[in-house]
N, CA, C and O atoms as a GROMACS GRO file, in nm:
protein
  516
    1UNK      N    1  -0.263   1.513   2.387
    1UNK     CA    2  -0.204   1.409   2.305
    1UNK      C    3  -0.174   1.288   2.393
    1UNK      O    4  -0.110   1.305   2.497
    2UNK      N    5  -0.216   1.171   2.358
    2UNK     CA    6  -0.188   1.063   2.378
    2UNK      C    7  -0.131   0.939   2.317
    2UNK      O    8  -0.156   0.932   2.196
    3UNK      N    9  -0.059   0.836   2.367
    3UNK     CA   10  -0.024   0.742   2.332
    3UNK      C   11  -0.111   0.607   2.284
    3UNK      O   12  -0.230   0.595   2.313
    4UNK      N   13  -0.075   0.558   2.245
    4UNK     CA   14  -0.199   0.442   2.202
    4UNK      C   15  -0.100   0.298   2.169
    4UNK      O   16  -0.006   0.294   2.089
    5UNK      N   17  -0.149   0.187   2.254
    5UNK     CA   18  -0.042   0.080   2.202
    5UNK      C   19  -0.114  -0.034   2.187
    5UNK      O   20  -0.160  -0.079   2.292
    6UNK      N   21  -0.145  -0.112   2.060
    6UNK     CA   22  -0.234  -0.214   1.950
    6UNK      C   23  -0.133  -0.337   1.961
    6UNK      O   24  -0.013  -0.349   1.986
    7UNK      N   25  -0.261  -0.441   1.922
    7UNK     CA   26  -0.191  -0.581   1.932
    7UNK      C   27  -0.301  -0.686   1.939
    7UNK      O   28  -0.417  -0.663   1.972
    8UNK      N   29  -0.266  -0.767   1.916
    8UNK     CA   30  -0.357  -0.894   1.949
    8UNK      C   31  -0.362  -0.916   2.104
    8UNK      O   32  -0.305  -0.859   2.197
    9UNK      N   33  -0.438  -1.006   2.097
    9UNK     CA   34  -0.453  -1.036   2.304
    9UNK      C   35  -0.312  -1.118   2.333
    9UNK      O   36  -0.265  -1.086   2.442
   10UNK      N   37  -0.257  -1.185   2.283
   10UNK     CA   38  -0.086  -1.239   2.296
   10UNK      C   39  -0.052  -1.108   2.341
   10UNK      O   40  -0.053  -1.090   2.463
   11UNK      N   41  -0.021  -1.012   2.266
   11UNK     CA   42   0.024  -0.891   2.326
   11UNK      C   43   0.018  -0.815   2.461
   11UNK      O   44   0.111  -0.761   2.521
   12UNK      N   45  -0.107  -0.825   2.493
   12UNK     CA   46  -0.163  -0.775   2.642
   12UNK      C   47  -0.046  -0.770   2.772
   12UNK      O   48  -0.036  -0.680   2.855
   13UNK      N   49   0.020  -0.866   2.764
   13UNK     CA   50   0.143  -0.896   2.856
   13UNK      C   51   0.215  -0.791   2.832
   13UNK      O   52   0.232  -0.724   2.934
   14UNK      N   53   0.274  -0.739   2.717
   14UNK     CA   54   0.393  -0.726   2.701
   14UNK      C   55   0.353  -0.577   2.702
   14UNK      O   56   0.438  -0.497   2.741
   15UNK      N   57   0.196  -0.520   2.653
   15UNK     CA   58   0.173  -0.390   2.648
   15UNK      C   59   0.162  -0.370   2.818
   15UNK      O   60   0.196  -0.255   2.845
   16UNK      N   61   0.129  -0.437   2.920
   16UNK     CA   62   0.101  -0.409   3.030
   16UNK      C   63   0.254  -0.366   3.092
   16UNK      O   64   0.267  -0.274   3.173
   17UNK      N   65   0.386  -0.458   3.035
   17UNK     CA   66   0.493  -0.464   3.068
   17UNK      C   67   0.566  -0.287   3.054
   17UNK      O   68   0.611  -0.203   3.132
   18UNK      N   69   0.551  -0.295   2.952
   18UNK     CA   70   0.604  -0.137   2.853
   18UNK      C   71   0.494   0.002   2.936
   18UNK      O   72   0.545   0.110   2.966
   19UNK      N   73   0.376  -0.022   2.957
   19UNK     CA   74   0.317   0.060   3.101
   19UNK      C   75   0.376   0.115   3.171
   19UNK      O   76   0.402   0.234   3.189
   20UNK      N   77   0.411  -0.014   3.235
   20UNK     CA   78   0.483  -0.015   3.407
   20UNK      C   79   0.572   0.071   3.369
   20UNK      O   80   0.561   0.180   3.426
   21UNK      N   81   0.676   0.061   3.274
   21UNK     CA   82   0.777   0.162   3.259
   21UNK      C   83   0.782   0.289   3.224
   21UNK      O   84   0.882   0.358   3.201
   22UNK      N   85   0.650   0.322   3.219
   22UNK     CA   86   0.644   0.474   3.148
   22UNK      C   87   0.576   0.584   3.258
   22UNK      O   88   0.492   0.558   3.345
   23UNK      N   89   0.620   0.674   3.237
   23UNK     CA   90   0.574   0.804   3.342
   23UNK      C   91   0.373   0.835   3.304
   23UNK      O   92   0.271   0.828   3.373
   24UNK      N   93   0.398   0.863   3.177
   24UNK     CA   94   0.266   0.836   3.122
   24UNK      C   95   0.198   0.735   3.040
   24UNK      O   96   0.184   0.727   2.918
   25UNK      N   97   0.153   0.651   3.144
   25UNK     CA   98   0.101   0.504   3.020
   25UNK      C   99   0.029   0.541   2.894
   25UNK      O  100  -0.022   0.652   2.879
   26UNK      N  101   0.024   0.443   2.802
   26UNK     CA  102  -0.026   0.449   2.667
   26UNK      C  103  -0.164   0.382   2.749
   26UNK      O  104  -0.194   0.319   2.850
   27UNK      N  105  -0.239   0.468   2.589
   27UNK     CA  106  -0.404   0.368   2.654
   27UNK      C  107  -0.360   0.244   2.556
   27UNK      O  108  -0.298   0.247   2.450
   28UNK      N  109  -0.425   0.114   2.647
   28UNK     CA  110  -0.412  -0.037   2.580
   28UNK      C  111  -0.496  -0.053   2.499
   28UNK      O  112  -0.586   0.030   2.513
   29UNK      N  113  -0.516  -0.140   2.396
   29UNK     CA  114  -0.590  -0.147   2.295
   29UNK      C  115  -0.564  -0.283   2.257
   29UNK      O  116  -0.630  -0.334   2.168
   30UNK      N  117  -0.461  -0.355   2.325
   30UNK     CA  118  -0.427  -0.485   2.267
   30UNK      C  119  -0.545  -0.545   2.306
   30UNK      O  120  -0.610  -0.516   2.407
   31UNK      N  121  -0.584  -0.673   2.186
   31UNK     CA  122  -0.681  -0.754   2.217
   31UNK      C  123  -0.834  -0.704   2.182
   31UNK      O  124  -0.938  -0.769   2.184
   32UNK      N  125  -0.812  -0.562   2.150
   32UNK     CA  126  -0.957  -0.516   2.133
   32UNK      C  127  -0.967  -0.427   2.035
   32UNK      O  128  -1.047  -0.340   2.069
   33UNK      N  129  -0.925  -0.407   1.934
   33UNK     CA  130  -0.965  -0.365   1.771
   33UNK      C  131  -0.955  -0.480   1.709
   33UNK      O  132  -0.886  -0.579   1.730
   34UNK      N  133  -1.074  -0.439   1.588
   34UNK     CA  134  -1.085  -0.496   1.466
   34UNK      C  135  -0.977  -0.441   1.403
   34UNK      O  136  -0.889  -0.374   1.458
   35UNK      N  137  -0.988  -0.479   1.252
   35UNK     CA  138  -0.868  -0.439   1.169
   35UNK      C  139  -0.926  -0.327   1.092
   35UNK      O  140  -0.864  -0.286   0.994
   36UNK      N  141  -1.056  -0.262   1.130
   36UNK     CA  142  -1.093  -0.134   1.067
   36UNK      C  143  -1.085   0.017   1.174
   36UNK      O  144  -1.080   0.136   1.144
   37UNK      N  145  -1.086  -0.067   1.335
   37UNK     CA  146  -1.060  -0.017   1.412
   37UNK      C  147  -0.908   0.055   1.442
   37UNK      O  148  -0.873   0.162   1.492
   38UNK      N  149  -0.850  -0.041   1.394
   38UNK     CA  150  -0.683   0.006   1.421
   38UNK      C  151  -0.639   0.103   1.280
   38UNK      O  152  -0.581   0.212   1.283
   39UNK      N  153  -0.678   0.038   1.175
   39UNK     CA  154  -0.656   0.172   1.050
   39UNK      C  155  -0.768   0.280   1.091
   39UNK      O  156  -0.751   0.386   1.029
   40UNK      N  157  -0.853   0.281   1.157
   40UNK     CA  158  -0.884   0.447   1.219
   40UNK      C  159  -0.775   0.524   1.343
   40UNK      O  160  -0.746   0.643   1.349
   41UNK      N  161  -0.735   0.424   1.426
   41UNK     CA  162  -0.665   0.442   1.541
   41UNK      C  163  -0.499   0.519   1.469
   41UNK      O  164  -0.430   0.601   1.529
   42UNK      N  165  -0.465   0.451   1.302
   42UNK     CA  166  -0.380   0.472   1.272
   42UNK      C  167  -0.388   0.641   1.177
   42UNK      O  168  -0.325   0.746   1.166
   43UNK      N  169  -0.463   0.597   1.145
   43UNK     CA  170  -0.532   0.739   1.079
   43UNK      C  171  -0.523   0.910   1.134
   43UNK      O  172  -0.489   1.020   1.092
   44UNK      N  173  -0.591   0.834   1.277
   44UNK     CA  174  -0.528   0.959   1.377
   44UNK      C  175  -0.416   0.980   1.421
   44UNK      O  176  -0.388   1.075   1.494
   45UNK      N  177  -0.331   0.887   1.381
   45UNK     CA  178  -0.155   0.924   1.458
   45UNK      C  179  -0.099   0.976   1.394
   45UNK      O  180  -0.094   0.971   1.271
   46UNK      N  181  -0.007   1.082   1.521
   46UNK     CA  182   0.070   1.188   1.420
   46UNK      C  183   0.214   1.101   1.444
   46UNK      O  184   0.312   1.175   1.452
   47UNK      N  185   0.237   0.981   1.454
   47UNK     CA  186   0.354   0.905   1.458
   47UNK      C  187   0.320   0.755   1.482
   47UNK      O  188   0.253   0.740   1.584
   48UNK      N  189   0.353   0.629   1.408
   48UNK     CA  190   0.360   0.534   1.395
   48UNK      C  191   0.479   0.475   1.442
   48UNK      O  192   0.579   0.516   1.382
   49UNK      N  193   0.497   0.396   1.526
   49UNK     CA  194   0.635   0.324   1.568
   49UNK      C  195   0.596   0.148   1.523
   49UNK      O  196   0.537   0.117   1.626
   50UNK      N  197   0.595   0.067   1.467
   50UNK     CA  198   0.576  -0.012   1.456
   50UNK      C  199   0.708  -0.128   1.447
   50UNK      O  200   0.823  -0.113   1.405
   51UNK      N  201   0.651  -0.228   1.494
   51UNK     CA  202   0.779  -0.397   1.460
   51UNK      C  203   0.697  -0.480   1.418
   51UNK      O  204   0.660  -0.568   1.497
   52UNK      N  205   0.640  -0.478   1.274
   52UNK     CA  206   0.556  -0.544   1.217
   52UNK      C  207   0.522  -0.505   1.067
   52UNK      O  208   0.410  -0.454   1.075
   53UNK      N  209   0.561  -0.503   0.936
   53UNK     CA  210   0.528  -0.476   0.872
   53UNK      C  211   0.413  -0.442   0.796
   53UNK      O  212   0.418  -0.362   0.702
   54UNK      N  213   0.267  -0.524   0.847
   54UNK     CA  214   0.163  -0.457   0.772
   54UNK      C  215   0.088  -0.362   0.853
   54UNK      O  216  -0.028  -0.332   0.822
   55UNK      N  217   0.155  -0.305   0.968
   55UNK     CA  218   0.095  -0.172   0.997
   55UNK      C  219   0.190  -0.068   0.968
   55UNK      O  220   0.170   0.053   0.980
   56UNK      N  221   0.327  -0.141   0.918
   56UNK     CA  222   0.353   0.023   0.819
   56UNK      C  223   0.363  -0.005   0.680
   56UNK      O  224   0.454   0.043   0.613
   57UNK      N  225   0.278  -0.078   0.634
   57UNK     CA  226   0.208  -0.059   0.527
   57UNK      C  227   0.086   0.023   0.515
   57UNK      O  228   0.075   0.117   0.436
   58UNK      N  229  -0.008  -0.019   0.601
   58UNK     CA  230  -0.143   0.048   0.630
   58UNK      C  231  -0.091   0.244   0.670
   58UNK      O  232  -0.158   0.342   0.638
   59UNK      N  233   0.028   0.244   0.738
   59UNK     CA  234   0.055   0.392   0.798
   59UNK      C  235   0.108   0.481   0.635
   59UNK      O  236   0.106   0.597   0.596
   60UNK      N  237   0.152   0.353   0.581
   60UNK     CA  238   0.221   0.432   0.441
   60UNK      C  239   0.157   0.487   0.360
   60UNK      O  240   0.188   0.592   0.304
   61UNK      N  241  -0.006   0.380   0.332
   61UNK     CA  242  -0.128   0.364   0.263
   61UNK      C  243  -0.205   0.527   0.305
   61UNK      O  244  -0.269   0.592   0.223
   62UNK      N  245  -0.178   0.579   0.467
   62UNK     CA  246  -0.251   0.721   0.563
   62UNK      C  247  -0.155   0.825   0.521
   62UNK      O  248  -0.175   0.944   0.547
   63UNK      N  249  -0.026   0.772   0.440
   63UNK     CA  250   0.089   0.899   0.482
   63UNK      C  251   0.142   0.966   0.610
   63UNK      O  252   0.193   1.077   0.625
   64UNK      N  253   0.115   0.865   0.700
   64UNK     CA  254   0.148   0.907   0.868
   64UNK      C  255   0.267   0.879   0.885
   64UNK      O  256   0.291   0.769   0.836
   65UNK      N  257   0.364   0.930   0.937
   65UNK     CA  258   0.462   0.917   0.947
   65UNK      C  259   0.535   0.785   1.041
   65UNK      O  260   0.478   0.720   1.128
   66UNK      N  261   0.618   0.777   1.012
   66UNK     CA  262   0.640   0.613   1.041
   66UNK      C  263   0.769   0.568   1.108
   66UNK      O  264   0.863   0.616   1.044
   67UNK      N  265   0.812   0.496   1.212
   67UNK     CA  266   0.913   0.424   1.233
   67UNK      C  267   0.900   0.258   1.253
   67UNK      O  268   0.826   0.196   1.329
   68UNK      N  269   1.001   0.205   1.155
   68UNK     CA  270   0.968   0.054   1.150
   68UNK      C  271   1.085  -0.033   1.197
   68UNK      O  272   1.180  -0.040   1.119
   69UNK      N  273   1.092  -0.097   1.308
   69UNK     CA  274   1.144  -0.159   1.342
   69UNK      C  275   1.188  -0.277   1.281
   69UNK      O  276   1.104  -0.366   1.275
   70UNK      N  277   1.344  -0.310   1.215
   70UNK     CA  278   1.307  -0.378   1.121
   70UNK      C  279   1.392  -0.521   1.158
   70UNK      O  280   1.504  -0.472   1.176
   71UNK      N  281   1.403  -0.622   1.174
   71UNK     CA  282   1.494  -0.743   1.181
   71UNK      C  283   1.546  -0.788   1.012
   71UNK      O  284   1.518  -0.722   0.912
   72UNK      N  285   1.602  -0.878   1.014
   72UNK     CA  286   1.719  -0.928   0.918
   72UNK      C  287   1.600  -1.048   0.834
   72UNK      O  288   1.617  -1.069   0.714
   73UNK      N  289   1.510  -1.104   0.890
   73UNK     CA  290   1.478  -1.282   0.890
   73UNK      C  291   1.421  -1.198   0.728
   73UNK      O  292   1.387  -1.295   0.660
   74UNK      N  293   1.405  -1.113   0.671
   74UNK     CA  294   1.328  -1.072   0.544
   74UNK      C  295   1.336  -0.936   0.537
   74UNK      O  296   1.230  -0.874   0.522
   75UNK      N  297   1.452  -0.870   0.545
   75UNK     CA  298   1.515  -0.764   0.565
   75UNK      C  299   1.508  -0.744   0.363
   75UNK      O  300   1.539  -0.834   0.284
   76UNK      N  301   1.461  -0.609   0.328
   76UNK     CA  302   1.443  -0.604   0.236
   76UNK      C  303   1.376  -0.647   0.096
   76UNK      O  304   1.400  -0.612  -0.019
   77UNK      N  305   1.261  -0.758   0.164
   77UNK     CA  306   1.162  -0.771   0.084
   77UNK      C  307   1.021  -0.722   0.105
   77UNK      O  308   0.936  -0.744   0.018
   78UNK      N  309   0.993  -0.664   0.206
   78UNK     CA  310   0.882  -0.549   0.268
   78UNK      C  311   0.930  -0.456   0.328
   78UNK      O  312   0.844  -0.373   0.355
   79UNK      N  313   1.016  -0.434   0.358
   79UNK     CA  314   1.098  -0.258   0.374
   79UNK      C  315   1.255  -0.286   0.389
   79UNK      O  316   1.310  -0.394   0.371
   80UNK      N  317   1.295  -0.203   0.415
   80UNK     CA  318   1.262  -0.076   0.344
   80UNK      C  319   1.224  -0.044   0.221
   80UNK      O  320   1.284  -0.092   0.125
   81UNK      N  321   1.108   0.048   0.203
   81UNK     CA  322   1.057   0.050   0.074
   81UNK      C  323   1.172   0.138  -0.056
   81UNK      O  324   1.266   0.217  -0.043
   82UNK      N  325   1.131   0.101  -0.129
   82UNK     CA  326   1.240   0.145  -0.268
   82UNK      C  327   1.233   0.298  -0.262
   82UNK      O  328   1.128   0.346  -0.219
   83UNK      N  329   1.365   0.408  -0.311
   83UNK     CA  330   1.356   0.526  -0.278
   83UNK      C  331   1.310   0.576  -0.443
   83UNK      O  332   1.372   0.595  -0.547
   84UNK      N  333   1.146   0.588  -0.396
   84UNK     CA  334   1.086   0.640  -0.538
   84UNK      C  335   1.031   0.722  -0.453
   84UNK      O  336   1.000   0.691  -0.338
   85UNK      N  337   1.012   0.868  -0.523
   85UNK     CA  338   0.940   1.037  -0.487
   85UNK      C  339   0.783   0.960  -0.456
   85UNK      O  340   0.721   0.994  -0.355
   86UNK      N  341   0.745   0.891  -0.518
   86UNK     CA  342   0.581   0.892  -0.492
   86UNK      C  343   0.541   0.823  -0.376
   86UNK      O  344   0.424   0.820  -0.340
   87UNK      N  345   0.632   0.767  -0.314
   87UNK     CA  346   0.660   0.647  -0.162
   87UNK      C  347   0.665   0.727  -0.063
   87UNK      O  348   0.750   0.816  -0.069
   88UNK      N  349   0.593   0.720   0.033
   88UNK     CA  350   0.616   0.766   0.161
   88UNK      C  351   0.732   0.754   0.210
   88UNK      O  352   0.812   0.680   0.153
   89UNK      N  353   0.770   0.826   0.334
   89UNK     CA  354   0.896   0.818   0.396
   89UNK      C  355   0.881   0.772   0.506
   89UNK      O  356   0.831   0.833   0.601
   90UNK      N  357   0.936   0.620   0.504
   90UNK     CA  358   0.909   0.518   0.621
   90UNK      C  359   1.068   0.501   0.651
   90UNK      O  360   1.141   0.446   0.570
   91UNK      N  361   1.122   0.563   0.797
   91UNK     CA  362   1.228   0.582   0.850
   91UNK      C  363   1.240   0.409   0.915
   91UNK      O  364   1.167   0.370   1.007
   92UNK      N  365   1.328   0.335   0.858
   92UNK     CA  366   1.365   0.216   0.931
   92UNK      C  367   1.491   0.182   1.030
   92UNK      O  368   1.610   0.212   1.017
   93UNK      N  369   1.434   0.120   1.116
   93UNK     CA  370   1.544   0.096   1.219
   93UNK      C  371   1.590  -0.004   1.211
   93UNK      O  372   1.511  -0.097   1.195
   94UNK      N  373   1.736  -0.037   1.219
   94UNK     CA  374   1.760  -0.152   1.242
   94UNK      C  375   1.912  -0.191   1.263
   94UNK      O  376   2.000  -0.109   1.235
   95UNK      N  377   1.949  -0.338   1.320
   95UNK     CA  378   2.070  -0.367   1.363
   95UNK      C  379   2.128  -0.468   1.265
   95UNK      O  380   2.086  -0.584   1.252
   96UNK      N  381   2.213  -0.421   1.207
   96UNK     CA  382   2.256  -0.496   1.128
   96UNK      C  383   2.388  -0.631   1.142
   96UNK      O  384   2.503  -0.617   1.183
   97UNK      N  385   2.336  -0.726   1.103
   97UNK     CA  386   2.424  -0.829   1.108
   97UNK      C  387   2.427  -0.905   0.988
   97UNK      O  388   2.340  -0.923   0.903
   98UNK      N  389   2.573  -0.956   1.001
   98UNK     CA  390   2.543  -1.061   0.835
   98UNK      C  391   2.492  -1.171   0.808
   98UNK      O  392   2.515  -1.233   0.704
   99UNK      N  393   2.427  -1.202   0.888
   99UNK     CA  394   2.297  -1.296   0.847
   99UNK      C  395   2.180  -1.272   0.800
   99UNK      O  396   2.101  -1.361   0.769
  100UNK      N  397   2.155  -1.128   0.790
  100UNK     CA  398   2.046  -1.075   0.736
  100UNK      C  399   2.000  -1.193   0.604
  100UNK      O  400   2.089  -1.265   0.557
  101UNK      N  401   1.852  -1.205   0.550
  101UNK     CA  402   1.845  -1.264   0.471
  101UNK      C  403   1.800  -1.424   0.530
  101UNK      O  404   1.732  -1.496   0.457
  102UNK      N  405   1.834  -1.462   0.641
  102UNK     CA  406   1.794  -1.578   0.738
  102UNK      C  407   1.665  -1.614   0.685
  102UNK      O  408   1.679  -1.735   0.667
  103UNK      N  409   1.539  -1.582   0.647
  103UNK     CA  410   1.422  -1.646   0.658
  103UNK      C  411   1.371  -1.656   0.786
  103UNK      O  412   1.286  -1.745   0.791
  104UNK      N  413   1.398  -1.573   0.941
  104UNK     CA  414   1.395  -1.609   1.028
  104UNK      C  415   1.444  -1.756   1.093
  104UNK      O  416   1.404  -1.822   1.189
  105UNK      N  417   1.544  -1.773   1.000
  105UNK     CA  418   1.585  -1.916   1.104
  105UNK      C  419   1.709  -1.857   1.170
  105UNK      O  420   1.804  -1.837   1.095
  106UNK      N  421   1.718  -1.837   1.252
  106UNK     CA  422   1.837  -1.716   1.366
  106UNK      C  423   1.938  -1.858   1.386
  106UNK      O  424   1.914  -1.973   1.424
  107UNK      N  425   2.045  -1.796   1.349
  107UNK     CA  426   2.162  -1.894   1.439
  107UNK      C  427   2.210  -1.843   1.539
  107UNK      O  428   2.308  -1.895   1.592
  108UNK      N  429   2.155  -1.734   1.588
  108UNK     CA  430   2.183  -1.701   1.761
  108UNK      C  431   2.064  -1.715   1.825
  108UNK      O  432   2.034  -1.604   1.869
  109UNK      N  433   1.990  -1.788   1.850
  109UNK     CA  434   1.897  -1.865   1.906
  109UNK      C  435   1.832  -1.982   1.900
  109UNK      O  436   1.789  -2.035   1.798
  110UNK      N  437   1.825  -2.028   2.022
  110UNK     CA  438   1.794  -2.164   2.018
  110UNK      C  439   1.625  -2.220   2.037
  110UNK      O  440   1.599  -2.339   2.053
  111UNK      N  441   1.524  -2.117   2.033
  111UNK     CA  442   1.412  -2.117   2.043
  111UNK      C  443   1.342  -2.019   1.961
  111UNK      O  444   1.384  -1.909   1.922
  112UNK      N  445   1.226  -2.075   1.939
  112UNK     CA  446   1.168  -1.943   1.898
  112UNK      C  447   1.095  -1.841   1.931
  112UNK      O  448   1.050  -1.744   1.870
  113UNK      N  449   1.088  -1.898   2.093
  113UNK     CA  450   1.057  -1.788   2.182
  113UNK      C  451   1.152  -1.675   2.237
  113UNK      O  452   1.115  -1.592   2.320
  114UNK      N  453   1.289  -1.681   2.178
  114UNK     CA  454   1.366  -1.600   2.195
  114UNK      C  455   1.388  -1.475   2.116
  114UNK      O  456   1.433  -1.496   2.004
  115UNK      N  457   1.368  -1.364   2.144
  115UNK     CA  458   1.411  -1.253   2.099
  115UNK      C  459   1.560  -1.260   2.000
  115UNK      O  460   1.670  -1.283   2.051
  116UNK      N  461   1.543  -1.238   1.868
  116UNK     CA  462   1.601  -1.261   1.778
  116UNK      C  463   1.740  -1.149   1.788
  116UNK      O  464   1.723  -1.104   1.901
  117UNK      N  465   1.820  -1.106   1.753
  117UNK     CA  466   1.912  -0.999   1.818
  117UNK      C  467   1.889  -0.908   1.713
  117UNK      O  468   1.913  -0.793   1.751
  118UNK      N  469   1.856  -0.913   1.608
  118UNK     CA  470   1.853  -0.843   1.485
  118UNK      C  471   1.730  -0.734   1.501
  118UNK      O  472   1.701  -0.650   1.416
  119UNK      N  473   1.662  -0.753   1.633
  119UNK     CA  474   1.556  -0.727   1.667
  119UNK      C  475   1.572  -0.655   1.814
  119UNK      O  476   1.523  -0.546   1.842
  120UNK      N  477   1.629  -0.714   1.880
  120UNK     CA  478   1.653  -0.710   2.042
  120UNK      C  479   1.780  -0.621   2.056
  120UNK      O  480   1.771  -0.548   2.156
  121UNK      N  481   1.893  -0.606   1.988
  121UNK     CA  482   1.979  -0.502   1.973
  121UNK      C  483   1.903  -0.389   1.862
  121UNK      O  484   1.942  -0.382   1.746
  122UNK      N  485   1.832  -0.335   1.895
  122UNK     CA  486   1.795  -0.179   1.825
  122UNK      C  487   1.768  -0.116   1.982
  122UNK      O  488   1.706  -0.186   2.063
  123UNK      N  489   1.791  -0.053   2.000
  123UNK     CA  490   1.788   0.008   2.148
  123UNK      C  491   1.695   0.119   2.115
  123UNK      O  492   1.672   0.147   1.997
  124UNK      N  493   1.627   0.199   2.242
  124UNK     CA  494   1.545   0.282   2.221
  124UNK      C  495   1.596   0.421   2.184
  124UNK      O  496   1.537   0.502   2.112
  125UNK      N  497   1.723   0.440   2.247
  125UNK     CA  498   1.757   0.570   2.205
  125UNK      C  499   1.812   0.608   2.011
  125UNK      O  500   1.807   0.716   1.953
  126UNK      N  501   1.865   0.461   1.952
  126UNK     CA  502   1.855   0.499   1.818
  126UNK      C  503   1.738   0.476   1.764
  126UNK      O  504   1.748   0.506   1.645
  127UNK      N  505   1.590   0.425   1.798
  127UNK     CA  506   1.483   0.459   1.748
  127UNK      C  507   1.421   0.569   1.764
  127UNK      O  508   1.349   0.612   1.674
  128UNK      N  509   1.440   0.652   1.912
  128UNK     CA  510   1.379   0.826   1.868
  128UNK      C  511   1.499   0.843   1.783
  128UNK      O  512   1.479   0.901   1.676
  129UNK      N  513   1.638   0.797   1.814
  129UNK     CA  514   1.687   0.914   1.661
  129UNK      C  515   1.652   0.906   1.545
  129UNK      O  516   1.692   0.988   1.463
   0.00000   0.00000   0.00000
């Protein structure tokens, strides 16, 4: 069993970054699937971690099991999905603040290259939980 970590080529940095830190690297993939490539890549996973909503749509679409990293900027208009029996069970993470609802315009940041907190406070140990 292996890891696998997807992305556009923007990504490449940040997957090389998340590497360095791991005992066993993920194989990289950023920059190099199509979008029929990665719903096969997703197909085979027996776990989805995603911070992006239309790959846990596509994981919901496989029934693969799912964790979605979720921020506030549109917090509840693409997940968490509604609790109907016929819906997959897409486990969402997230830090809640009362700005949720923002549109992504963050009033704790002054760029938009900044890591949003709604995003940047979910820590790793309450995402394996």
């Amino acid at each position: 069993m292996c890891g696998v970590i997807c992305g556009n080529s923007a990504d490449q940095f940040i997957a090389l970054k998340i590497n360095q830190l791991l005992i066993q690297p993920l194989v990289d993939l950023t920059g190099r699937t199509s979008i029929e490539e990665l719903i096969s890549v997703i197909a085979r996973a027996d776990l989805v971690c995603a911070n992006e909503s239309g790959i846990t749509h596509i994981a919901a679409a496989l029934r693969v099991p799912t964790v979605a990293i979720v921020g506030g900027g549109h917090y509840g208009r693409f997940l968490p999905y509604p609790n109907f029996p016929m819906l997959p069970k897409i486990r969402v993470v997230n830090f809640d603040l009362p700005c949720y609802g923002c549109n992504w315009q963050c009033q704790y940041t002054s760029s938009t290259r900044e890591l949003v907190p709604c995003i940047e406070k979910v820590s790793v140990s309450r995402a394996i939980a």
